[in-house]
Residue, then its C-alpha position, 0 to 999 in steps of 0.5 A: x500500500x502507497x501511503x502519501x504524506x499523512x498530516x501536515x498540520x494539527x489533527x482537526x484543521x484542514x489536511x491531506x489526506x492520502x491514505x487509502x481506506x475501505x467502507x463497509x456500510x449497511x443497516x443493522x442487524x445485517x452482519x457488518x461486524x462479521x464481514x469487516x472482521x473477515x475482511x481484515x483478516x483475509x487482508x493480513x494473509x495477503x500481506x497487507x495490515x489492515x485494523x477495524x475503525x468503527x462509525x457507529x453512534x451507539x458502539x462509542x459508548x462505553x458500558x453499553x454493551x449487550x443492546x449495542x450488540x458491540x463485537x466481544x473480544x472473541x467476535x473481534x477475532x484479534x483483529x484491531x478495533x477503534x473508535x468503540x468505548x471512547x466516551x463514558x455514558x454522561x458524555x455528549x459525543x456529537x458527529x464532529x467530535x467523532x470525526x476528529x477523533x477518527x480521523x486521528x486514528x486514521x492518520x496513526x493507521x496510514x502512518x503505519x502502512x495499514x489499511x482502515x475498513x470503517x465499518x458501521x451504519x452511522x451516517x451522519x458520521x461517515x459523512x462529517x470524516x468522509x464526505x466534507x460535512x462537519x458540523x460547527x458549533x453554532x453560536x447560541x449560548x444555551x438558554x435556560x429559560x427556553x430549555x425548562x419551557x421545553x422540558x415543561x412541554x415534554x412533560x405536559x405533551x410528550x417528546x414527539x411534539x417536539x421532534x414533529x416541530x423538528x422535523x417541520x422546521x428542520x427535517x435534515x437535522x431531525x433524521x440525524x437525531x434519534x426521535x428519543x434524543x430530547x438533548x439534542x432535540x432540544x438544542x437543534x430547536x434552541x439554534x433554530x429559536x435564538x439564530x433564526x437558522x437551521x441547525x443543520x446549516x452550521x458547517x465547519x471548513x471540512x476536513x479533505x475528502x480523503x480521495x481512495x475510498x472503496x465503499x461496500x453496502x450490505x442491503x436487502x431485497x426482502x425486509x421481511x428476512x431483516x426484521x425476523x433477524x432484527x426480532x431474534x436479535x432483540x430477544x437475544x439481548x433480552x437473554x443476554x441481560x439487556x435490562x439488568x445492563x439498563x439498570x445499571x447504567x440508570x443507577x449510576x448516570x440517571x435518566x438524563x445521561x445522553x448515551x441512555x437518551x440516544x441510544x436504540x432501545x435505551x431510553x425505552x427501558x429506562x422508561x419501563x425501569x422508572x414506570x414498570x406498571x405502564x407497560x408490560x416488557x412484552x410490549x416493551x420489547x416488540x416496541x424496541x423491535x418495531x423502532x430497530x426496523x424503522x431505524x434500518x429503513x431510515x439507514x438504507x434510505x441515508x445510504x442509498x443516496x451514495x453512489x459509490x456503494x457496490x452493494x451486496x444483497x444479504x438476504x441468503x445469509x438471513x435464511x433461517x437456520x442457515x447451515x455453517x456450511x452454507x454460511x461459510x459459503x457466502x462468507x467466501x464468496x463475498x470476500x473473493x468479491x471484495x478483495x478482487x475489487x480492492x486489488x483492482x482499485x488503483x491505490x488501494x495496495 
């Protein structure tokens, strides 16, 4: 692998960036983890280092584990991972403190003559590293008056009142924000409030699009596929503890910590948690499943507007009771596929 002069200047200002890298992107629940892992390893038997640098919003969270489905020492297989347990649950880690830091980690990883394979399904984080949009810090100071009138709104009429007006008067920052999110529902109403703009308009001067960029999609043709496996999964965390994991994370940060107000799946336990008389976990549950669907519709609609994707239908590997044969079947096929057009792509190795 050619690797060009890695950073001139401070990490965070604009740069150049001429390192090659590979993307894998996808919804969730449709095996990115796997496939990147193998992929990394398929890479260092052909000689050329290769380390997992993660997009996700959920997995930069630290002590959030089972309902991230984050990857286990075992399932990482030795390979390295970053950009995973980088902020504790009571942090506010938004798209372009995400950008800055990988982006470092980008730098050491060209510096060292190894490959990055970003892997997730975040793409307002892909976009801010990859894509030239960064967001700026606007400048409203928070305003506490208008936040306890808005708290006061949540508490009369519901969060989703808010985040329709968001999505009325600011609908690219609204689908980058989870419905649950009232942190930064109710900073993106506070920008739009005190500075007469859309949140979504600050931008700051980008970094440089790195210009090597391989990008591969995991999609699907039949959805039904994905939302069993999404409802196997979920019952799985289930198993796994998820709700003791929740109460946990309750005990120690409160309600009010972002990671339990962000995160798929979280606030809707913590709910249940304070309030178990409201609503049965059965309902709970198969509402967390019914939100995981939505979130997976609203990823492949984010990344079927990029072109670049060389997309591969996952629906084989959803069958159910898939035998391991087959499954390492697929496996193979697809990385022959894969490290076939990493080879072909000039300035990949």
């Amino acid at each position: 692998m050619h690797v060009g002069p890695v950073v001139t200047g401070q990490v965070g200002r604009k740069a150049r960036l001429n390192g090659p890298l590979v993307v894998l992107v996808g919804p969730t629940a449709t095996g990115k983890s796997r496939l990147g892992v193998l992929l990394a390893k398929a890479l260092m038997a052909a000689g050329q280092p290769a380390s997992i640098v993660s997009a996700d919003s959920r997995l930069v969270y630290r002590e959030l584990t089972i309902g991230t489905a984050k990857p286990t020492p075992d399932e990482q297989q030795g390979i390295p991972h970053a950009m995973i347990d980088c902020v504790p649950p009571d942090a506010v880690f938004s798209a372009a403190q995400y950008a800055h830091q990988a982006y470092g980690v980008l730098c050491e990883l060209w510096q060292q003559q190894i490959l990055p394979i970003i892997v997730g399904g975040t793409g307002f984080y892909l976009q801010a590293l990859l894509q030239g949009h960064n967001d700026a810090l606007p400048p409203v100071s928070p305003n506490p008056t208008y936040r306890n009138a808005l708290q006061t709104e949540i508490e009369q009429s519901g969060l989703q009142t808010l985040y329709l007006r968001l999505q009325a008067q600011d609908p690219q920052r609204a689908v980058e924000i989870y419905p649950t999110d009232a942190f930064r529902i109710i900073r993106a109403l506070e920008i739009i409030e005190f500075s007469g703009q859309k949140a979504s308009s600050f931008k700051a001067p980008a970094l440089e699009v790195p210009k090597n960029q391989l990008w591969f999609g995991l999609g699907i043709d039949d959805r039904t596929l994905l939302h069993a496996r999404i409802a196997l999964r979920t019952q799985a965390m289930f198993s796994a503890g998820w709700l003791k994991e929740v109460e946990g994370l309750l005990a120690r940060y409160g309600p009010q910590a972002p990671a339990l107000q962000a995160t798929l799946g979280y606030p809707e336990l913590v709910a249940h948690l304070q309030n178990p008389g409201a609503q049965p976990l059965s309902e709970v549950q198969e509402k967390i499943v019914i939100l995981t669907r939505q979130y997976a519709r609203r990823q492949l609609t984010w990344f079927k507007r990029n072109p670049a994707i060389l997309w591969t239908p996952v629906d084989p590997w959803l069958a159910p009771a898939l035998p391991e044969p087959e499954r390492a079947r697929l496996d193979a096929a697809w990385l022959d596929a894969a490290m076939a057009r990493i080879r072909e792509t000039p300035g990949m190795l």
